[in-house]
N, C-alpha and C positions, 0 to 999 in steps of 0.2 A: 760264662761269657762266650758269645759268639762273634765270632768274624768272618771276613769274606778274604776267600784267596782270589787274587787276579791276578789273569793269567795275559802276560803281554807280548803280542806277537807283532813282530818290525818285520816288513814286509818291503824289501828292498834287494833290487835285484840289478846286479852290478857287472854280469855277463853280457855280452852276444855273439851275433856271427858275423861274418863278414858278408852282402846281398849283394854285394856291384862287384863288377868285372873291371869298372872302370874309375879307378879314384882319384881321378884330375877333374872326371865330370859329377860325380856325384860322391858330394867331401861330406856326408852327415856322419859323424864321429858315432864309434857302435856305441857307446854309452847313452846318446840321444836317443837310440831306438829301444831303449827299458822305462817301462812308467816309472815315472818319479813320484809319485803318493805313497807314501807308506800307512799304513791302517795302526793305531795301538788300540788292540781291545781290553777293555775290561769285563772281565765274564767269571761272578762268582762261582765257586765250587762250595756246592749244597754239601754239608754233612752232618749225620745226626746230631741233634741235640745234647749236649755233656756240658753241665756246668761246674769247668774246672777251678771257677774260684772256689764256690762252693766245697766239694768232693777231689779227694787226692787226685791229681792225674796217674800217678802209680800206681792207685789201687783199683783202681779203673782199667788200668790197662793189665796187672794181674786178673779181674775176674774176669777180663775176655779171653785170656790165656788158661786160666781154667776152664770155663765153657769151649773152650775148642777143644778138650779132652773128651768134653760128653760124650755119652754112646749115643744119643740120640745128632745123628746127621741134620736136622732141619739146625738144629743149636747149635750145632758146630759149625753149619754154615754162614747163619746170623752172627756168631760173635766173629768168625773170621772175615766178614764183611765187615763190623761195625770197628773191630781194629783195623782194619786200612783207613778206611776212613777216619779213624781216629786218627790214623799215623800222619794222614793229610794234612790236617786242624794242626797237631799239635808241630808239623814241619814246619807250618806258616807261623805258628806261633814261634817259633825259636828263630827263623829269618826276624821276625818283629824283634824279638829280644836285645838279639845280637844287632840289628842298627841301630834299636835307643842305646848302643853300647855298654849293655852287659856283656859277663865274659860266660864261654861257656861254661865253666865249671860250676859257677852258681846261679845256673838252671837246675829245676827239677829233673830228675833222675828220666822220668818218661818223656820228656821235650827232649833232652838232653838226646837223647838215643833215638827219636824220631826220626824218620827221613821219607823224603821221594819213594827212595829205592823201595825200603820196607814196605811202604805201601802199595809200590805195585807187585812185590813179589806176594803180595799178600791178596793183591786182586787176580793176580795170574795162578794163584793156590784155588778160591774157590772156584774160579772156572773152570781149572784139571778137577775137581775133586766131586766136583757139583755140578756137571754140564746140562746146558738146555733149561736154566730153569728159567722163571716168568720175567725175572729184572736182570737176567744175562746181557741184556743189548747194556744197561743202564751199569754194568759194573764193564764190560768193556769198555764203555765210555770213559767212567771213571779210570781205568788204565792207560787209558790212552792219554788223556791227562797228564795221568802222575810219570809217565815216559817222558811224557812231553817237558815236562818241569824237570826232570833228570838232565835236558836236552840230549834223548836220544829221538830225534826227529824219524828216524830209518823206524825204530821198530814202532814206535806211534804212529806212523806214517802204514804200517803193516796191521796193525790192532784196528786200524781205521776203515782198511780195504774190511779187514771181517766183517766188523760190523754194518759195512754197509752190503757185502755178498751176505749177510745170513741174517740180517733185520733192517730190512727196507723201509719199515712201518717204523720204525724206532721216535721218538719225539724230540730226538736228538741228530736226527737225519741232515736238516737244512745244514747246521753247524759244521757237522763230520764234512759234510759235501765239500762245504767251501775251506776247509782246514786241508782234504784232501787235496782240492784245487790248487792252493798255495805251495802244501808239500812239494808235487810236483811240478809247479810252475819252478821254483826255488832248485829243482832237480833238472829243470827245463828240459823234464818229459812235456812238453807244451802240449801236444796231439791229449795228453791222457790228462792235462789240467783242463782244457777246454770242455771234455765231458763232464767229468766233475763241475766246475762251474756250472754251464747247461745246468744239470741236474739242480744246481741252485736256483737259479732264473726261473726255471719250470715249476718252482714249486709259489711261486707268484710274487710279488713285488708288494705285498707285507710283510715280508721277512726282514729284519736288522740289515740281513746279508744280502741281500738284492741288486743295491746300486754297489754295493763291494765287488760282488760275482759279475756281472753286466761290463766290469770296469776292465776284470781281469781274465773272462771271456774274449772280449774285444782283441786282450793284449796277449791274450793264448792263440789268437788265431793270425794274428798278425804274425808272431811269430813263426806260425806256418807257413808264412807267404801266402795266407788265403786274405788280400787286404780287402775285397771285393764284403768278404761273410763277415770282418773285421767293424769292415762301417755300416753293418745291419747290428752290431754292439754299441758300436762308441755312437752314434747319432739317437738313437733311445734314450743312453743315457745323459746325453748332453742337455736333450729336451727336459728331463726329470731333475736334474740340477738346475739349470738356468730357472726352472717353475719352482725351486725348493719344496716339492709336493714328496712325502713319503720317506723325507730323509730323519737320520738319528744320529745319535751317537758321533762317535768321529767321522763319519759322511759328511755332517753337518760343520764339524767343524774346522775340514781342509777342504768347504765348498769350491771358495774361491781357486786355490790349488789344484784340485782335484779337473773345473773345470777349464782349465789353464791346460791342463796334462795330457783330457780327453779331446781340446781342441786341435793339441799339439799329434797328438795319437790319429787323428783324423786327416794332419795334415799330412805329416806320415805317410798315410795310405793312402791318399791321391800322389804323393809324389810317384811312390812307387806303379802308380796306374799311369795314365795319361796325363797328368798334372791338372789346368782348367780345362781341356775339353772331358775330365772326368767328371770334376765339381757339373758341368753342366749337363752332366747326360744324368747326374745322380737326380738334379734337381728337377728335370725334365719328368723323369718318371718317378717319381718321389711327392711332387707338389713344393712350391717355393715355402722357403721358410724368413721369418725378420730377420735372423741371423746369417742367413747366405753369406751377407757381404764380409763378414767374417771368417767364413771358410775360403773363398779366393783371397781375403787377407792375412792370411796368417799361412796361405800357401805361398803366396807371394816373399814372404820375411822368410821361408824355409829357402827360398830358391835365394834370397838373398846372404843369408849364412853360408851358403855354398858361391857365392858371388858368382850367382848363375843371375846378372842383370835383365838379360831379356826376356828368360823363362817370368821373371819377377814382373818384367813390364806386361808381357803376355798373359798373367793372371790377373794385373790388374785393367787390363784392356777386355777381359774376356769378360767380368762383370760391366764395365762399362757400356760394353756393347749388349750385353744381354738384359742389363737394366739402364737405361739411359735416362729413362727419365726419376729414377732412386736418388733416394737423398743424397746418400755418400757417392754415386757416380763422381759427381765432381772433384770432391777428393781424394779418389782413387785415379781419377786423370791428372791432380798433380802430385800421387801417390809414383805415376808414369816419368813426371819429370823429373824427379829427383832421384829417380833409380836411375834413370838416362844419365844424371849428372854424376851419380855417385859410382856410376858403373865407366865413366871415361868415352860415354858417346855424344861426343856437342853436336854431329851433324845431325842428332836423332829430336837436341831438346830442343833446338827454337820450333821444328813443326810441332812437338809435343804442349809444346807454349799455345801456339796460334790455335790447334786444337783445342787448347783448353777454353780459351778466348770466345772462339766460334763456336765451341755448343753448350759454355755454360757462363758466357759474359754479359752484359748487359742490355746487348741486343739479340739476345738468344731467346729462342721460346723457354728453356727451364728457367732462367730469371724472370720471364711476366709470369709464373703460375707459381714463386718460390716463396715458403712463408720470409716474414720480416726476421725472423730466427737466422734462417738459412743463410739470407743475402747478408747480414750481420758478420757470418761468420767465413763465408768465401770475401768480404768486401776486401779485404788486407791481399789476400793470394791474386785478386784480379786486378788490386792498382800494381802488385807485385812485378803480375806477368807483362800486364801493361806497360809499368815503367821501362819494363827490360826489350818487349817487341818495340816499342815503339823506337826506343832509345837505339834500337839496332838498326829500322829501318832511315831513322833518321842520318844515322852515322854512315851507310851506305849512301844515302842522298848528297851529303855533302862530303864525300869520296867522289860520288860518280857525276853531281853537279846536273843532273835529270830531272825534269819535270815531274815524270810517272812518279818516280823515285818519292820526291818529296812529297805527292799528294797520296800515296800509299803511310808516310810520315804520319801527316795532317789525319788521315782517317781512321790513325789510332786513337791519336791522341782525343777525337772526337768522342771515346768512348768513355772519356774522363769527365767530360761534359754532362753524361746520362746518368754515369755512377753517384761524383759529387755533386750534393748540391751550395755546400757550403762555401763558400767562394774563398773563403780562407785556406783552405784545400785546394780547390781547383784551378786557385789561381795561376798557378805556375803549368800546368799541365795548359791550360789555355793558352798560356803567353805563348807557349812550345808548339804548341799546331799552329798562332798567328805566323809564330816565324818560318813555320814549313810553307804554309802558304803565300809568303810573304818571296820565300826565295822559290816559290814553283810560278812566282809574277803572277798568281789570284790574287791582284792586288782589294779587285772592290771586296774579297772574302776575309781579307787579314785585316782591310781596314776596321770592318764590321766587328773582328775580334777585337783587335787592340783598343775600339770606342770602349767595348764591355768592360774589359778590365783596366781602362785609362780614365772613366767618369763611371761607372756604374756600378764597380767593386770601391768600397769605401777605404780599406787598410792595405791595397796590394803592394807589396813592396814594388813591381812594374808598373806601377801606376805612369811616374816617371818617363819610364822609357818608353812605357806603350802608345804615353801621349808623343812622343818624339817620333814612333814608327809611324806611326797614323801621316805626320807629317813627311817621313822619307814614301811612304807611301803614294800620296799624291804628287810626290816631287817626282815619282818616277814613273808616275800616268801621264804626269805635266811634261814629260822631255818626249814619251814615246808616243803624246799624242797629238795631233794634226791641225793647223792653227784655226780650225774651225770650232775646235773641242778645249783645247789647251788655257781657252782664258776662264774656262769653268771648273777646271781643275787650280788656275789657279786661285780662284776666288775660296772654293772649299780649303784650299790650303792655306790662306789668307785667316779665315773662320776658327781654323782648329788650332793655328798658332794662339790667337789670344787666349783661346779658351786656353791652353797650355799653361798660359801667364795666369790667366786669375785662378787655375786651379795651382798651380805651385810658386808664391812668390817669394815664401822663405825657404832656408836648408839651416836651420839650427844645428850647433856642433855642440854644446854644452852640454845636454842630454845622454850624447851620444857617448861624452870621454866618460861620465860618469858610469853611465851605461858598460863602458870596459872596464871600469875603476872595480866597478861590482863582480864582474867575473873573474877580476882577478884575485881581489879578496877571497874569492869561492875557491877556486884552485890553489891559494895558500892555506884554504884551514879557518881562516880568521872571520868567524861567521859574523861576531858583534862589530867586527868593522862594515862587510857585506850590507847590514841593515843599516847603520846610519847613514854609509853611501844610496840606499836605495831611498832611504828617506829622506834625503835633502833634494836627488830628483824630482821628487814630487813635487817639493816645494818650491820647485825652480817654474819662473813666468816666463823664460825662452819657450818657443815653440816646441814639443816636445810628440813623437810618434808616437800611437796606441800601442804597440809593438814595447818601446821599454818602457810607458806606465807597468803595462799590465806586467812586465817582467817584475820591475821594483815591487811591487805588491806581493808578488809570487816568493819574491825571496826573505821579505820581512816576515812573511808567515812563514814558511819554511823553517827559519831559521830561529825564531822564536819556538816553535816546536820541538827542533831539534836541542833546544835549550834547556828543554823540559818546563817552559813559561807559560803552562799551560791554558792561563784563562785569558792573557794576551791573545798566545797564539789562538785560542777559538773567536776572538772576537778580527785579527791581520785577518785568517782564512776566511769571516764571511764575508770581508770585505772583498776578497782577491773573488770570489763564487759571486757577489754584486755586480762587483764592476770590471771586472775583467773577460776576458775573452775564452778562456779556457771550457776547452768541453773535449768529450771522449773520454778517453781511458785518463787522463789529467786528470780534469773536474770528478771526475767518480773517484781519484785518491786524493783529489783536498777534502770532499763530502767526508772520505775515509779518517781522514786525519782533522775533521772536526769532532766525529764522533766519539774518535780516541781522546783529544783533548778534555772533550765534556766526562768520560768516563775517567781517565783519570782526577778528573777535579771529585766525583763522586764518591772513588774508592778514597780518597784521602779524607773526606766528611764519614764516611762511614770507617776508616781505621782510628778517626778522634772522636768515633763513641755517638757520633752525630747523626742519627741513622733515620728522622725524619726526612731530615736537609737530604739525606744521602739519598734516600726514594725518590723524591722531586727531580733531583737529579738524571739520576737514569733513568727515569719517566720524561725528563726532558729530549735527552739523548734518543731515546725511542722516538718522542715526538716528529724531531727535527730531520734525523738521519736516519729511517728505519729501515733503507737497503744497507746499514755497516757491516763490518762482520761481526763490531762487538755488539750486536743488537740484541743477539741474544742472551749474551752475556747480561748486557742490561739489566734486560726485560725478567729473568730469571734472579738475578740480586735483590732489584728492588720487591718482588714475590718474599723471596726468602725476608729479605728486612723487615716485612710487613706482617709475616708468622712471627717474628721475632716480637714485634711489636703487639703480638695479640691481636691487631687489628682486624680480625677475620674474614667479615664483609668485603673489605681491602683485597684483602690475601687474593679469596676467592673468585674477584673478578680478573687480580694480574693471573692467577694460577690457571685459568680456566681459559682466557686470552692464552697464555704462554701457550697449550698444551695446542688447543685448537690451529695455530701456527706453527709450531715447530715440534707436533706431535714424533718426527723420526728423526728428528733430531738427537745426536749422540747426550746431548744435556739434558733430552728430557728426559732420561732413563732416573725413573723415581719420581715423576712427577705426580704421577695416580698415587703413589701412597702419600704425599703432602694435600693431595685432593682430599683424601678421606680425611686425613686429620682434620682438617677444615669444616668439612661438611658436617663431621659429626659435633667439633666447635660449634656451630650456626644448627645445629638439630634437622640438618637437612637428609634424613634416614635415605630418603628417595636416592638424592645425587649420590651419597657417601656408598649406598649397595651398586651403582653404577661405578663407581672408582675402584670399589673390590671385584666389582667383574672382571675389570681390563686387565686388576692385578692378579687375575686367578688365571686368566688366559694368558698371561705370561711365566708364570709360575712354574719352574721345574720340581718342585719339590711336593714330591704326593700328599705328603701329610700336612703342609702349609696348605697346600691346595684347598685340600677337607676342611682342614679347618674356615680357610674363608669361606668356600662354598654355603657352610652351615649359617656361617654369619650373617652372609648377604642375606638369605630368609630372613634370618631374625632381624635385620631393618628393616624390612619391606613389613613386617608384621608390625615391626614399632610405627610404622610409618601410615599401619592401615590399608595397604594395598594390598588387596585380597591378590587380586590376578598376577601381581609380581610375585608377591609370595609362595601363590602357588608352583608357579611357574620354578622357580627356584628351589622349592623342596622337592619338586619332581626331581629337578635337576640334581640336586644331589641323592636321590637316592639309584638315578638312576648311576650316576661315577662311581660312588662311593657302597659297595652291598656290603661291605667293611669296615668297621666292626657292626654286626646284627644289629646288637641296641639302636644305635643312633641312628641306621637305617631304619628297623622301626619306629621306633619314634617320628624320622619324618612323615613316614607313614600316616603316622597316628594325628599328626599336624595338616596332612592332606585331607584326612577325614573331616576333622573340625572344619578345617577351612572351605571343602565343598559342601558343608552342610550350611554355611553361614550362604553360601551364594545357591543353595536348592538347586544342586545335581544331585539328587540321589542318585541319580545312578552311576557315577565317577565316584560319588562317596562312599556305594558300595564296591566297587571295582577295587577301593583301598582296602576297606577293611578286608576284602579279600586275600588280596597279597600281604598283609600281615598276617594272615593264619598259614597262607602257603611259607613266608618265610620262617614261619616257625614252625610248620613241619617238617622243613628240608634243615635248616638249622644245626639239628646235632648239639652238638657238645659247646656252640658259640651261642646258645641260649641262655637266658636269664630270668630271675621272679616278672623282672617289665616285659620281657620278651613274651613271655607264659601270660601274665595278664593280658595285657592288650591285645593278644590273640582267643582268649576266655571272651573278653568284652565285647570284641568285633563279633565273634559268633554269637553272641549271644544277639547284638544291636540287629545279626543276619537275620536270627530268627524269630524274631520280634513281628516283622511283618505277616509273616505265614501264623501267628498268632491271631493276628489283627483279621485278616484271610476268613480264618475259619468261625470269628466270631460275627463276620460279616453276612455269614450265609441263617437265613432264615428256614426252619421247617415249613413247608408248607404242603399243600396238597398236588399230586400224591405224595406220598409220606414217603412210600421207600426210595421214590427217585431222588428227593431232595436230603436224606438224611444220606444216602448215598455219597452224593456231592460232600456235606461237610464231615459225615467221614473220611471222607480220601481228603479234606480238607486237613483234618486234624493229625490223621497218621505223614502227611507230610509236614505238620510243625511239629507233630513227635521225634520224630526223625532230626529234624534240626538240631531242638532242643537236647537227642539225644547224644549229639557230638559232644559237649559243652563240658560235660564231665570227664572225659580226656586230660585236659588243662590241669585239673586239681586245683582251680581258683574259686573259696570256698566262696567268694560273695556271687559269683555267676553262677554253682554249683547249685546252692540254696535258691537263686535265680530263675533259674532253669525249672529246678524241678517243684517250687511255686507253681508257674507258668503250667507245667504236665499238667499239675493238681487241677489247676483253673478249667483247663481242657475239659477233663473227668465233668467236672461239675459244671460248666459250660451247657455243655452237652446231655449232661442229664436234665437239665434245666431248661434247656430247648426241647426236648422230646416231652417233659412235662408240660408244658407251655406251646407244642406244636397247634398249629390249626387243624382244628375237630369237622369229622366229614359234614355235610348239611343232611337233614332229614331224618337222624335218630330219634328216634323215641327217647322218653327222660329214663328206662331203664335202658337203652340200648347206649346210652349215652355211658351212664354211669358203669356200665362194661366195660365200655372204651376206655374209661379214664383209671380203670384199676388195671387193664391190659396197657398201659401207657406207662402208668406206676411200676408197673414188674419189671416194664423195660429199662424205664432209668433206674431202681433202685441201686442194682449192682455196680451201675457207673457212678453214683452218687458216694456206693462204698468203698470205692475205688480211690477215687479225688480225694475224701476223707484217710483212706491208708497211704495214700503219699503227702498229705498234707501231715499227719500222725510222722512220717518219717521224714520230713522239714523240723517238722517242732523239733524233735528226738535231739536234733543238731545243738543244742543247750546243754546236752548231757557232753559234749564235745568240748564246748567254749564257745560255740557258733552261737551267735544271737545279735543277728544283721536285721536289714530292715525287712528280706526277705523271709526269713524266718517270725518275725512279727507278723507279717502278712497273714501267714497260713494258721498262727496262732488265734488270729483276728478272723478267719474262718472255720478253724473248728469251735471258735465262739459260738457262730453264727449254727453250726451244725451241728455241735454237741454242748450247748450252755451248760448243761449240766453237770457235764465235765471240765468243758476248758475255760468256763465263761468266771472264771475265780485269778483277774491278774494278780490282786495280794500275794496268795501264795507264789505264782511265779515271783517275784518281784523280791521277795524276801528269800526263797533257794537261791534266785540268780546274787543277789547281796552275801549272802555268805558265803563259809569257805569251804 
């Protein structure tokens, strides 16, 4: 049995020093200035192979104890290596034992006696005994290690410098490096971590240890006070995390952490610099990055920790001012007001305010160029700021009783005008400029207001009054104006009176007590009362305000919901989303709590078994309310119901919908492997090999991996698609060169498949690389491996076969018999690899094929074209001079075709050995041309 030791290293450093002189102005606690990431690795310790269930571990470890008697030194050395190593294995095996709590005593005798210790004293034995040999770096390794697991850091810490002074080449180098690095960070030797580190980084950013070293680089040179060389570390690696490009292991998974640590680490080192005029000279000769605005913010929250408020304002003003037109400018200027306010300087936040107002409010140029996004989300901070400048200047107005005064009022309030348009909002904000302008005596400018919102806003609660200012309005143009004017003022005021009457001639009170009745049921608890009072409102014929309709409405759903009434309350709320007024963040949480309502009515058809109904359901819920949050929820239910149901066709358009939507969604984690079920349901090969990609490509696990990889081929071949399937066994043979077979074999599927699409020559490019991997192969070959690599060479040499039967003798004779000789010695040669393999049907193959050659060619040189002009005895010269020359070659093809047949005295009797049998027919009938007898030897025994 094998197993793996891991080795786990916590990497947490809980020191420092004191850097400020001054610690009323700079309060960062020395424990701030240590990274907070700790690393835990896992890193197997290889060691030989011993299968101790199998074979006693005591007697195992007695015969390495006798071979360390040997007189021969190499054996003494080997078995005093392979017991450390053993001592390794069998330590971690007794750790395993002892926490599934066994006791020691009933451990075997060599577990039992196992340890750390033994094994390094056993690694520090062949190094004294046996120095400078070839795997010297790789057993100091191993000692260093097995110290390490002792927890003596110091002398591992020591075995580490060796190996890296006296085997720089080692393959173990990157590791040592950054183990070094750590030791002495942990030592806070910092100056001699930082080389160390380096030396990791230097060896390039494929290494496991990369963004590890990069991290701890950074925070080795920080500690130098070099913060300057610090953020030429942490800003590399910030970029490398924030891209998730390159990362592994635990990198991967304290990203978020990590880059939390490294942004804090960078903030750090601006404080320590010039604070933002540093961020800005970095960024100057550096190039802007999208995260900038996070470096002056997270400097700013350091200077905040330290309740250094203005430093804090001055970082977020020094982005402001260097990006003004940036998105987050604007919430970095009320990032300004609220440091203002949280730091105790009022005389600092109203200008901070107006600023804000003035370059990023409604009349500003970043508001006309700002997406709908944007203004969405500053809209709350600028009625905010709004409410509160205005609310101030107005308050000064009617202290100070000034005209200025009150039309600096009015000019805010004007920008409530621009922002809302909704008159239900803006009403009140408008009412409030009529009245600044109304007391700075702009009487014809307030009239103009108070008409807007006294006849042309429909529900303003100042409807009322506005109609009555309009009238004090012109009462007071009527007193201060000159009897020339004064009877036009009063005829207007005459106009707007009635109009006052026919717009208000009731004031209902009935609505209004009920109206209280209903809130105060709400504040005692007593929801079922709450409703029937809002419901009898309704029903009530007194005149009644849009105002508590639409409340009554609001609280019968409400309330019903809260009841758990569910199919009530979905039908109160779409009445309340009909007919009532509500929008904003309201109406998006009654839509909310329709969705909910319909989803629960769903989950209860589907917990009574009802799982059609239940579908329809949360396919209505999707329908109706598809921004909810349970939408996804839904939308993934009624999927699953619908695999539940067999329904496939179903399934796969909700499952294929779902994925396409809320493909990063944390729910749809396993959606691709309910695809493939489906697909391969519906015999959709294509889709179903496309759902095991995404799942291969998410896939940690190498041998799941392999195994889908090989699958997806095998759809795409079920499926007939030559070009994906190709595609695909490329692909796995290029991931997986392990194990041989199966890699060949895709191979051998590459072949067929570019023979089907007529590349020969990609089809030969395969067969190629099946004979090359079966040369290099070794010991991971097999009888398939061995064939298909016979086969491929043999399909190689087939051509140069073809070749040399191509070439015709003709005139002159030696130049052309030339050619297909050099024809033939190069399909000889082919043909003669083939028997290497020892694959008797390509063997017998092959040397057919020679035979053919032989007699090919004797048969062309008989058959060559004869010069013109002989005489009929000069001819018949030729033709016995012609004869001499083939015959040898004729006797030739016949003795390798003679040593084909032979192959029957073997067991061999393929189709190739018929062949030649079927040509010494033809060449010796009188010999071979007798199959009875064949036919009756091969029948017996």
């Amino acid at each position: 049995m094998m197993r793996q030791l891991w080795l786990v290293l916590l990497t947490s450093v809980l020191t420092g020093c004191a850097l400020f002189s001054d610690p009323s102005l700079r309060r960062i606690p020395l424990n701030d200035q240590e990274p907070t990431v700790s690393f835990v690795e896992t890193k197997p310790v290889t060691v030989p192979k011993s299968d101790i269930v199998a074979v006693d571990a005591d007697q195992v470890v007695s015969s390495y104890l006798r071979l360390m008697e040997s007189p021969h030194a190499e054996v003494r050395r080997q078995a005093t290596r392979r017991l450390a190593d053993l001592n390794m294995r069998l330590a971690e095996e007794k750790n395993i034992m002892l926490d599934e709590g066994k006791s020691i005593e009933t451990l075997p005798l060599a577990i039992r006696q196992s340890s750390y210790e033994r094994a390094a004293e056993l690694y520090q034995q062949v190094i004294d005994e046996f120095p400078k040999q070839n795997d010297d770096a790789s057993i100091r390794y191993q000692l260093a290690r097995a110290l390490a697991m002792q927890g003596k850091a110091d002398e591992s810490l020591t075995q580490m410098d060796a190996l890296v002074a006296e085997h720089d080449q080692s393959p173990e180098m990157i590791e040592v490096q950054f183990r070094r690095g750590e030791g002495y960070f942990l030592r806070q030797q910092y100056r001699d971590a930082s080389i160390a580190y380096q030396a990791v980084v230097e060896f390039g950013d494929k290494s496991e240890f990369y963004d590890k070293a990069l991290y701890k680089h950074g925070w080795s040179l920080f500690k130098t006070l070099d913060y300057e060389a610090a953020l030429n570390s942490f800003f590399p690696l910030l970029e490398r995390l924030k891209a998730g490009t390159g990362l592994e292991g635990d990198v991967k998974g304290v990203l978020n952490e990590l880059i939390a640590d490294t942004q804090r680490a960078i903030s750090l080192s601006f404080f320590h610099l010039d604070g933002p005029e540093s961020i800005k000279q970095y960024f100057a000769k550096n190039g802007s990055r999208e995260y900038e605005h996070e470096i002056y913010q997270n400097l700013a929250q350091l200077y905040l920790t330290q309740q250094r408020y203005q430093d804090a304002a001055s970082s977020y003003l020094a982005f402001v001012n260097t990006n003004p037109a940036h998105e987050k400018a604007a919430f970095f200027q009320l990032s300004v007001i609220k440091t203002y306010i949280d730091g105790g300087f009022p005389s600092l936040v109203l200008p901070s305010k107006e600023a804000f107002l003035t370059k990023f409010g409604v009349k500003s140029n970043y508001w006309s160029v700002a997406s709908d996004n944007l203004k969405a989300s500053l809209r709350p901070h600028i009625i905010t700021n709004l409410e509160e400048v205005s609310s101030h200047y107005h308050s000064v107005a009617q202290k100070e009783k000034k005209r200025d005064s009150y039309l600096i009022a009015a000019n805010w309030y004007s920008h409530f005008l621009v922002l809302i348009k909704d008159e239900r909002e803006v009403g009140r904000y408008h009412f409030l400029m009529a009245e600044a302008l109304f007391d700075a005596k702009e009487y014809e400018a307030a009239i103009e207001a108070f008409d807007t919102i006294a006849y042309s806003y429909k529900n303003d609660p100042k409807q009322q009054q506005a109609a009555y200012n309009i009238l004090l309005s012109y009462q007071a143009m009527s007193d201060q104006a000159n009897p020339s004017t004064k009877q036009a003022f009063e005829k207007r005021f005459a106009d707007y009176s009635l109009l006052y009457v026919s717009y208000f001639p009731n004031s209902s009170r009935s609505p209004e007590l009920l109206a209280r009745a209903t809130e105060n049921y709400l504040a005692d608890g007593n929801i079922s009362e709450a409703i029937r009072s809002s419901e009898w409102l309704l029903k009530l014929s007194a005149p009644k305000t849009k105002a508590q309709s639409d409340r009554a409405l609001i609280v019968i759903a409400d309330g019903l919901f809260d009841l758990k009434y569910y199919p009530e309350a979905e039908l109160a709320i779409t009445e309340v989303l009909n007919k009532t007024s509500v929008a904003g963040p309201q109406r998006i949480e009654f839509k909310e709590r329709r969705a909910q309502a319909i989803y629960q009515q769903a989950a209860e058809l589907k917990s009574a078994g009802q799982s059609r109904a239940a579908v329809k359901e949360f396919q209505r819920l999707v329908m109706l309310e598809p921004g909810s949050s349970v939408r996804v929820n839904a939308e993934l239910d009624a999927a699953v119901l619908l695999m539940n149901l067999e329904d496939w066709a179903a399934a796969k358009v909700a499952l294929e919908g779902f994925r396409g939507r809320f493909v990063t969604h944390p729910l749809a984690e396993g959606i691709d492997e309910r695809l493939a079920v489906v697909y391969e349901k519906l015999e959709l090969w294509g889709d179903a090999a496309g759902a095991y990609k995404r799942i291969s490509a998410n896939t940690k696990d190498p041998n799941k991996k392999q195994a889908i990889e090989w699958y997806i081929a095998e759809l795409y071949m079920k499926e007939g698609n030559t070009s994906q399937a190709i595609t695909a066994f490329e692909t796995y043979y290029q991931n997986n060169p392990r194990p041989l077979v199966r890699a060949v074999e895709a191979a051998a599927k590459l072949v067929e498949l570019y023979e089907q699409v007529n590349q020969p020559g990609k089809r030969d490019l395969w067969r190629g690389r099946i004979i090359q991997s079966y040369s290099s192969g070794g010991k991971d070959n097999t009888d398939r491996t061995r064939y298909l690599a016979a086969k491929m060479s043999f399909e190689l040499a087939e051509p140069f076969y073809e070749r040399f039967r191509s070439i015709k003798l003709t005139l002159p004779l030696p130049k052309s018999l030339k050619d297909k000789r050099a024809a033939m010695d190069r399909a000889l040669a082919e043909y003669g690899k083939i028997g290497r393999f020892k694959v008797a049907e390509f063997t017998t193959a092959s040397t057919h094929r020679v035979g053919q050659l032989y007699l090919t060619l004797a048969r062309d040189i008989i058959n060559s074209e004869r010069p013109s002009g002989m005489s009929e005895d000069e001819a018949e010269e030729y033709g016995y001079l012609i004869e001499d020359q083939a015959f040898p070659i004729e006797e030739k093809a016949i003795n390798i075709f003679v040593s084909n047949s032979d192959r029957v005295l073997t067991n061999v009797y393929d189709e190739w050995v018929k062949r030649s049998f079927a040509e010494l027919a033809k060449l010796q009938p009188a010999r071979y041309n007798k199959q009875e007898v064949v036919e009756v030897w091969i029948g017996g025994n």
